[in-house]
Steps between C-alpha positions, in 0.01 A plus 500: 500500500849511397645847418501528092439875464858639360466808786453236796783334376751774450387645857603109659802511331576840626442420857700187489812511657600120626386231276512148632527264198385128598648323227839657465724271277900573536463391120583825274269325202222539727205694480520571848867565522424770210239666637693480849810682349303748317275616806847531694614683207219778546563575865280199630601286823461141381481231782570141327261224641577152463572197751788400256707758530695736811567754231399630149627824267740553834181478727413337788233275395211350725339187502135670564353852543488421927879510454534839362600719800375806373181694320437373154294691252408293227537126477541363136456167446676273237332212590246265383141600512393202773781603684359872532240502778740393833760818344191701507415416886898524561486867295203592730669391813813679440301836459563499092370808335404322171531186362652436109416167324739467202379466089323147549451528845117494503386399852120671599495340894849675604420859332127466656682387813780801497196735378303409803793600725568833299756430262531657192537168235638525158433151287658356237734776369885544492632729761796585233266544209253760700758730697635545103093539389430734759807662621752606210481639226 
């Protein structure tokens, strides 16, 4: 099951250091371009995913989570939900701690497959919105 308890939440986003975002748009309107700049803003690492681009927010960006040459944390995806299970293998192959599927991002098969390899999985919620929920204030 997903993580939904506020505590279990608050504890993953304390132990994250180095998120990968899969996703990443260079596009400031962007969700993910807001919630990018806003976890770099709060001390985060942010490594920018996306075959379209060499580099985002002054990044290197990758074209896949194999690419990434070093540990990653947490992989958030802003992607579409059928596109979620192969990032899940990918995040599981790489060694991800947990695995963060965006508001809208519903996808059970990847966060039973990422659960089944001991990732922590967060569904549907905003990365942005719950660091402010559960860690100001």
């Amino acid at each position: 099951m997903p993580l939904t308890e506020a505590e279990d939440i608050a504890k993953l986003l304390r132990e994250t250091r180095v998120i990968a975002m899969v996703g990443l748009s260079p596009k400031p309107e962007r969700p993910s371009n807001a919630v990018a700049r806003f976890m770099l803003a709060h001390g985060y690492e942010v490594i920018p995913v996306n075959p379209g681009f060499a580099e985002i927010l002054g990044r290197p960006c990758y074209p896949d989570l194999a690419a990434i040459p070093r540990a990653v944390d947490m992989v958030d995806v802003f992607r579409k939900a059928e596109d979620v299970p192969p990032i899940a293998e990918a995040a599981v192959r790489i060694g991800a701690k947990s695995l963060w599927l965006q508001l809208g991002v519903i996808n059970a098969q990847a966060a039973a497959l990422a659960e089944a390899a001991g990732l922590r999985v967060v569904m549907d919620r905003c990365l942005k919105i719950e660091y402010g929920r559960y860690l100001t204030g």
